[in-house]
N, CA, C and O of each residue as an XYZ file, in Angstrom:
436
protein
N     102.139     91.211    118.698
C     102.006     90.866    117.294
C     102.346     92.099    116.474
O     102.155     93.261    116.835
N     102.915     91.663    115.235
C     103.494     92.932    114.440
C     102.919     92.495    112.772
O     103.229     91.444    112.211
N     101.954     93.658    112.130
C     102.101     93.246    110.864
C     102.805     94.339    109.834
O     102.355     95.477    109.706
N     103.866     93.893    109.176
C     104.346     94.804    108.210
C     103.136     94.301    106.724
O     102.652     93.192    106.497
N     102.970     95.528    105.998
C     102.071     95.643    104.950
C     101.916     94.611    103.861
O     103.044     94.406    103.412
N     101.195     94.013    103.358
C     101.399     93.180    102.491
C     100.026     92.884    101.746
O      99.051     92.411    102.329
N     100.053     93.230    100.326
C      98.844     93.150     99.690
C      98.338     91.916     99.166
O      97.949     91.910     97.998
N      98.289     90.979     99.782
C      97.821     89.487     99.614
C      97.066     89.510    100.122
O      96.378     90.527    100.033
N      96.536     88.184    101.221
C      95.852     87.953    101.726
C      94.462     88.253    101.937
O      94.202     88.312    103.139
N      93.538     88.450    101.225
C      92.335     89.057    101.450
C      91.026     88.207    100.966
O      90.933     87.687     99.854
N      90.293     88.169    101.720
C      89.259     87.089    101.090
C      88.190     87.867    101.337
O      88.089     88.732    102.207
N      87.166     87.429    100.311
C      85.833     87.697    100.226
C      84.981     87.591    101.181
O      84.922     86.504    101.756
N      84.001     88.807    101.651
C      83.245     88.578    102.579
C      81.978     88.598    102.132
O      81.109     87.883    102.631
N      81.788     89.315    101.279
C      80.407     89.395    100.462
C      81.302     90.375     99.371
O      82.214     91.197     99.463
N      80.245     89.612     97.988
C      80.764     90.184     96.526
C      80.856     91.847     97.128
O      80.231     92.475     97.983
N      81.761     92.103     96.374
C      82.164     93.509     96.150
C      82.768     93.860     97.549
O      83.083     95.049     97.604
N      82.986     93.247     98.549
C      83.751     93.507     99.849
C      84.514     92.363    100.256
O      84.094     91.214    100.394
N      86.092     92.946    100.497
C      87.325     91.468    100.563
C      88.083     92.780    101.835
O      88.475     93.942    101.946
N      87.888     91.531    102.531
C      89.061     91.764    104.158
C      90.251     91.239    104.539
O      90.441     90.138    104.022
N      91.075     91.592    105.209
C      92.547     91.064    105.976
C      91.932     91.546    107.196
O      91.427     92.638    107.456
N      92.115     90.265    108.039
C      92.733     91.059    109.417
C      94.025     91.188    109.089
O      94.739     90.537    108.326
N      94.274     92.341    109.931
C      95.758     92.152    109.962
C      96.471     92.289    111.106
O      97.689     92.212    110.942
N      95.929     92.547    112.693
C      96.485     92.241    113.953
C      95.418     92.179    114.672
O      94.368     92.816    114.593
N      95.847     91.154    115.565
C      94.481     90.754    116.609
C      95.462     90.714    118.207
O      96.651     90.888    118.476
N      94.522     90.467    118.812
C      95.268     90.452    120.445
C      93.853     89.743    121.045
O      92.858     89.551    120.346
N      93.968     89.363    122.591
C      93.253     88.816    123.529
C      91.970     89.319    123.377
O      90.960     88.630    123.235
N      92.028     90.647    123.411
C      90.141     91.550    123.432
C      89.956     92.201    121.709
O      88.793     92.506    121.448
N      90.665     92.356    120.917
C      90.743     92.539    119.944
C      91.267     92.767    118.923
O      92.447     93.087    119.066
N      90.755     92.740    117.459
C      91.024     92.110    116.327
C      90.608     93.692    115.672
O      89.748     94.548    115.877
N      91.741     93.497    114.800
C      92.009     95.011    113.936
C      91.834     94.440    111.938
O      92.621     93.729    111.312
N      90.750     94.982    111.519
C      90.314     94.755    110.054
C      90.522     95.359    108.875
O      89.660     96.234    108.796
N      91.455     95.373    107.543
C      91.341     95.903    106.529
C      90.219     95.707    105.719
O      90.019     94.502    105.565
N      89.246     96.555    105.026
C      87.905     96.301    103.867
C      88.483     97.232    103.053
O      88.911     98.367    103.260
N      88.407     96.466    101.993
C      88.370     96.912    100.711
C      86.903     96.598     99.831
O      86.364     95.572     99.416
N      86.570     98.097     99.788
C      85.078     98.253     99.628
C      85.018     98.501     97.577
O      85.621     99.433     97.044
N      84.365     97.691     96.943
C      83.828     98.188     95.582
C      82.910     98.893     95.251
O      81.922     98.750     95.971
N      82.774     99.836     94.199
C      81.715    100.583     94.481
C      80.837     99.735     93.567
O      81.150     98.836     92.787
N      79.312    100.419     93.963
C      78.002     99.967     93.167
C      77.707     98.974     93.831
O      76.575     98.549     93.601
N      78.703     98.047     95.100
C      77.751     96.787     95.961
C      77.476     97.160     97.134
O      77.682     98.342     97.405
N      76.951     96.295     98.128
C      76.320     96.723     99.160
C      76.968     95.668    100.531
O      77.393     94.518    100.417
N      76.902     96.206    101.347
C      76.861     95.186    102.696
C      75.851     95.173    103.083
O      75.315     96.206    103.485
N      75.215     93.925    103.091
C      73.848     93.762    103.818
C      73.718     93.716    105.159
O      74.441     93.218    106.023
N      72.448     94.446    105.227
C      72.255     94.682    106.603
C      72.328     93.185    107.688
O      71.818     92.092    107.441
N      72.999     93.516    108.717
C      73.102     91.866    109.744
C      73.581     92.338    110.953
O      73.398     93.551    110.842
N      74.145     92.120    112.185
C      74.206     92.081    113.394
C      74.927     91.132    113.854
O      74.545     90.015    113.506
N      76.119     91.180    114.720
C      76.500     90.425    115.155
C      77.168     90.900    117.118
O      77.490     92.065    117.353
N      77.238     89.995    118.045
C      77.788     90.195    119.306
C      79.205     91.049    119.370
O      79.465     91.178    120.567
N      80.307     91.734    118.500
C      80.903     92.379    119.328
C      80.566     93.889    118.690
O      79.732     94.127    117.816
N      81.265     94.650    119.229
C      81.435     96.614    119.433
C      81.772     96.099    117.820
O      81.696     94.903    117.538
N      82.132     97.081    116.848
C      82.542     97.732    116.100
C      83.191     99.200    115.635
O      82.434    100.093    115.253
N      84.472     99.376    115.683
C      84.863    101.018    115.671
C      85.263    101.032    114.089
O      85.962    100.200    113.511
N      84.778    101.935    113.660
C      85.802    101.963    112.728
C      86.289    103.289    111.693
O      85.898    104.295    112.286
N      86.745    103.567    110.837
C      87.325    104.855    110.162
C      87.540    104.417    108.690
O      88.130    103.453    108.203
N      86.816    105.519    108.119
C      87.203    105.547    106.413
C      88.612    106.080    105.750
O      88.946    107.265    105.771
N      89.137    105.363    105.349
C      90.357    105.977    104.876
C      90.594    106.632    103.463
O      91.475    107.447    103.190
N      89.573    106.084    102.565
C      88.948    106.608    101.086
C      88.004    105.764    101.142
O      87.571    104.839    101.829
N      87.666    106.787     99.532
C      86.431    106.566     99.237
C      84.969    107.182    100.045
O      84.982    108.187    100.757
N      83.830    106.409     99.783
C      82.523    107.034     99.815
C      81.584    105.756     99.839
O      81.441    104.773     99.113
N      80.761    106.429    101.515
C      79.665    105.223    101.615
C      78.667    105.551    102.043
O      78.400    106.753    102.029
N      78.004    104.875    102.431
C      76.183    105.304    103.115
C      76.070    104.207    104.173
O      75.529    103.113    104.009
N      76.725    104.708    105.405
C      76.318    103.736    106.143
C      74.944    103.715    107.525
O      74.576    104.718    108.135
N      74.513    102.576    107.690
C      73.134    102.669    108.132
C      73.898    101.444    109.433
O      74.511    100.381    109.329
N      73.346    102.495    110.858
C      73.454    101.835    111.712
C      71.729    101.967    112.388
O      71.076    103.011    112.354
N      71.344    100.931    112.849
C      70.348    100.770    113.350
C      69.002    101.666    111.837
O      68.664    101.577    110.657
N      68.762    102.430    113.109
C      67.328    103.631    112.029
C      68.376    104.688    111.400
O      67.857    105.415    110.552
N      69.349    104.852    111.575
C      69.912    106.072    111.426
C      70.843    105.841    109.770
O      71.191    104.790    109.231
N      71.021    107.231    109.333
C      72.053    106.437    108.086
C      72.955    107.974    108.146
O      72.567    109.092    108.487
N      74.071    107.583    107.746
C      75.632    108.304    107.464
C      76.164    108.366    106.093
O      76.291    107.264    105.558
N      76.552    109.533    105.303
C      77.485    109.834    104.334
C      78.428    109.663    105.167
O      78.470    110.090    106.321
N      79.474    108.827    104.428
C      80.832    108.669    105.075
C      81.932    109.206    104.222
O      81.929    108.485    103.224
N      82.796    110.029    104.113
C      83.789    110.511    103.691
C      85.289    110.335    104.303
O      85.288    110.419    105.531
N      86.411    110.138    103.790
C      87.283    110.066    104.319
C      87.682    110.545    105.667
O      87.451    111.750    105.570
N      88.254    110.292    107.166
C      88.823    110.646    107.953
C      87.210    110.403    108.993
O      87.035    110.925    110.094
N      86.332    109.609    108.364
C      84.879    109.913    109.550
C      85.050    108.641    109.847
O      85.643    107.842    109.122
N      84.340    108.286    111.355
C      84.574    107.221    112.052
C      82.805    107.073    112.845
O      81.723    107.659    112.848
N      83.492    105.854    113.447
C      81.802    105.163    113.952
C      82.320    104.574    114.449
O      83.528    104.445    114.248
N      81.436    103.696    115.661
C      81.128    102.873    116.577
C      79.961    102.637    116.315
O      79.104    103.486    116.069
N      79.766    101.048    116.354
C      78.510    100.425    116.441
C      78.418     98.967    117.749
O      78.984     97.946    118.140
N      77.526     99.658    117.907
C      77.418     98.428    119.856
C      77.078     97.191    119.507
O      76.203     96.995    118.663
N      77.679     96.280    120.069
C      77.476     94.668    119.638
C      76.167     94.960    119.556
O      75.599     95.970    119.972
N      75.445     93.476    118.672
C      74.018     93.464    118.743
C      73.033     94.459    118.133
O      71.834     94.405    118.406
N      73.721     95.672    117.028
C      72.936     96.446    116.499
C      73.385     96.202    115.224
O      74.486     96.044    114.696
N      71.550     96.221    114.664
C      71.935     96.345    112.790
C      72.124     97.454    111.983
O      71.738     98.615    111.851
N      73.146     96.331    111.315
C      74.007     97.877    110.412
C      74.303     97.443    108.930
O      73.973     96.302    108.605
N      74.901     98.266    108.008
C      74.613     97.579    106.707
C      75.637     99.158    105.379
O      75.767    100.295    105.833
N      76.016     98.906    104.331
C      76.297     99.822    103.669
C      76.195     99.794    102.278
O      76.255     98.851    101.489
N      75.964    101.475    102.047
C      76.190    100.918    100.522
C      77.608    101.728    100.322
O      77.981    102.670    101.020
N      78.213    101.229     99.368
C      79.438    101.250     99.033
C      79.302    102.441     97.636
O      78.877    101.995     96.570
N      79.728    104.110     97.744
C      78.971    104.610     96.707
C      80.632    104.968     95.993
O      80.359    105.449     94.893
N      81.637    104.951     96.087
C      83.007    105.150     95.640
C      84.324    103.510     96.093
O      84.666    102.979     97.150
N      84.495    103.388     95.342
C      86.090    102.575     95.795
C      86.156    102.614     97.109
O      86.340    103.808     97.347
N      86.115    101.962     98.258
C      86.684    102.866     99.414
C      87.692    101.652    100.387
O      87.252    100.503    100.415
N      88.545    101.848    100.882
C      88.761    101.518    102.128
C      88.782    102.175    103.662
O      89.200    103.226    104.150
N      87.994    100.789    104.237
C      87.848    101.087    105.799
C      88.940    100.319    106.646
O      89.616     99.404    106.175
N      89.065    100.876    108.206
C      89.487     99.966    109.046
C      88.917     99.920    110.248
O      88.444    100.923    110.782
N      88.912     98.651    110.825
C      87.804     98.439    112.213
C      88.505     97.569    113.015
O      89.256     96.613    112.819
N      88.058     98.154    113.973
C      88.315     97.338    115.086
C      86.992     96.606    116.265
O      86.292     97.183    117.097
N      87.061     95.181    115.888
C      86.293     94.412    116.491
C      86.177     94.553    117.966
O      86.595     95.681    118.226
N      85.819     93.963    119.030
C      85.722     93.881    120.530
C      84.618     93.411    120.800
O      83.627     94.130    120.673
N      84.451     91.577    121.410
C      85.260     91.049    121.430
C      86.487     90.426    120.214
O      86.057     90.770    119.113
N      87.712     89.718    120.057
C      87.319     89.518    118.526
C      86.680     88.261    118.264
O      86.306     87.261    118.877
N      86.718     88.872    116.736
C      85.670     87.929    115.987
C      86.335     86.796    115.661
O      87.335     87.033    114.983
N      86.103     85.379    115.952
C      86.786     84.191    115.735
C      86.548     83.954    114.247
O      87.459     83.492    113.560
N      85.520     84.211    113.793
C      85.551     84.461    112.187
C      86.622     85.287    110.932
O      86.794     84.773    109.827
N      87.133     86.335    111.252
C      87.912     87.140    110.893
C      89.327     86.642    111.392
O      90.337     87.241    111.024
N      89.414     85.362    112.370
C      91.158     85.254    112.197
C      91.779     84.357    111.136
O      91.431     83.326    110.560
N      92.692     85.050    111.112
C      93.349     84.462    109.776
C      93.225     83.230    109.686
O      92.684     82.717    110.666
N      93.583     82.413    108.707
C      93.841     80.506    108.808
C      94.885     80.144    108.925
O      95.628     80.679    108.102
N      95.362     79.472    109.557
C      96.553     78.548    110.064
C      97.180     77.861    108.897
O      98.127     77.094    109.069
């Protein structure tokens, strides 16, 4: 699968946070977030890994007990099955990579 860039496609996942996947394969699914500042991702949990890397912007992210200033070029992993959550403190975009993927996050037909 090949995606060349394209600024469409993005839907709402929770106010103030809108995603693209934008390439997936058999074990996993690769995510654009476009993060607003002043909202939050609420804390939740779901079954696969999570990797992922800030590309701009500024966040506070909380995996499990623990919490992270995130600044550009910093990255994470979070293990299926652990709660995690952010606040969104600048504009930012992230990218992640799911494992397994998430049947939720593929595009629509």
């Amino acid at each position: 699968m090949f995606y060349k860039r394209d600024t469409s496609g993005y839907r709402q996942a929770v106010e103030g946070v809108n995603l693209k996947t934008l390439v997936y394969g058999e074990n996993t699914l690769f995510t654009e977030f476009l993060l607003q500042s002043g909202h939050t991702l609420p804390r939740h949990a779901h079954e696969q890994e999570q990797t992922g890397y800030l590309v701009s912007g500024s966040i506070r992210l909380a995996i499990g007990d623990d919490t992270f200033d995130v600044s550009p070029g910093d990255s994470w992993c979070i293990p299926g099955g652990v709660e995690h959550g952010a606040e969104i403190l600048a504009d930012s975009v992230a990218i992640e990579v799911f494992s397994p993927v998430r049947k939720d996050y593929l595009p629509e037909s």
